[in-house]
C-alpha positions in Angstrom: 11.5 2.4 -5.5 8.4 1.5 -7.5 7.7 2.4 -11.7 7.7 5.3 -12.7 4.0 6.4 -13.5 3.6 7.0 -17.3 3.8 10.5 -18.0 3.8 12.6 -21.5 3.5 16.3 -22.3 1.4 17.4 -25.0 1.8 21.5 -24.3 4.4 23.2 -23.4 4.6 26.8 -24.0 5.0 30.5 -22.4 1.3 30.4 -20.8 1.0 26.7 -19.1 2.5 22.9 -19.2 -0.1 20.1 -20.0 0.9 17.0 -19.1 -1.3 13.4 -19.3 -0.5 10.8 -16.2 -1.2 7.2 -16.1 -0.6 5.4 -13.2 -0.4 1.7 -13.4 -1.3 -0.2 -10.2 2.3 -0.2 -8.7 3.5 3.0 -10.3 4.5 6.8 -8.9 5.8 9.9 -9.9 8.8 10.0 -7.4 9.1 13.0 -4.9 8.7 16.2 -6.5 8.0 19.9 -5.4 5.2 21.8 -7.7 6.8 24.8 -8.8 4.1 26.2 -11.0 0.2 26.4 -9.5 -1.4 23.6 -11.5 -4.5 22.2 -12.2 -5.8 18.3 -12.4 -8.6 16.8 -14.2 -9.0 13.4 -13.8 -9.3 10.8 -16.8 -10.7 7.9 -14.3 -12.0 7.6 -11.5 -9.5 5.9 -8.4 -7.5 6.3 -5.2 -4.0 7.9 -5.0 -1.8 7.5 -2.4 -0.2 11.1 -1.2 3.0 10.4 0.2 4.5 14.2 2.4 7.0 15.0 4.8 3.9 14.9 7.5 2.8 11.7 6.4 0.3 9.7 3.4 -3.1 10.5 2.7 -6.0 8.9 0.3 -6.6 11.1 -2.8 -10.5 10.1 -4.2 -10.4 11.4 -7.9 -13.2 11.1 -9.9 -13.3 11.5 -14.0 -14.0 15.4 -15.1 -14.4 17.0 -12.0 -10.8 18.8 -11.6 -9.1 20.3 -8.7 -6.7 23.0 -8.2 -3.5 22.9 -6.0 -0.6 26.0 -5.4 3.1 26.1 -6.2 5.3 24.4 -3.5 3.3 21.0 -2.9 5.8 18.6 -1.9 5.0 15.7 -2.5 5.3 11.5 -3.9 2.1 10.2 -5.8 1.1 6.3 -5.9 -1.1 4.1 -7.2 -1.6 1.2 -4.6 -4.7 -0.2 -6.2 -5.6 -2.3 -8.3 -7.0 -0.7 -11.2 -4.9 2.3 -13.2 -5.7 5.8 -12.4 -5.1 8.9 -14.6 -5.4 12.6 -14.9 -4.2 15.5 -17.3 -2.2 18.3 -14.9 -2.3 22.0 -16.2 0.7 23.9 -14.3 0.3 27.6 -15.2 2.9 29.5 -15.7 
């Protein structure tokens, strides 16, 4: 298994979860399943790996132009690049 992606929470209360997440070339979040319907707005611009049951596809994110997702993604994200890649998720709950 590769790093862990750096993650830290900077909200966390009865209305939403924000959470900042820097990923290191090399580094991933580890299979996980969204439970909450989130939002992401990326911090800088790179390519993601998404890793599913059905397969891996390229994630393009560029810096400030977020993108909203539903509960009940399934899913691994990596960073095979070269250069770090980050974005602050809002999961509303």
């Amino acid at each position: 298994m590769a790093q862990q992606a750096d993650s830290t929470v900077f909200e966390d209360n009865d209305r939403v979860r924000v959470t900042k997440w820097i990923f290191a070339p090399g580094t991933e979040t580890g299979s996980h399943v969204h439970e909450l319907d989130y939002t992401v707005v990326p911090l800088l611009t790179g390519t993601l790996m998404i890793l599913t049951a059905d397969g891996e596809t390229e994630n393009n994110i560029s810096y400030g132009e977020p993108y909203f997702r539903r509960a009940g993604a399934e899913h691994n994200v990596v960073n095979r690049g070269n250069i770090p890649v980050a974005f602050m998720e809002i999961e509303l709950k």
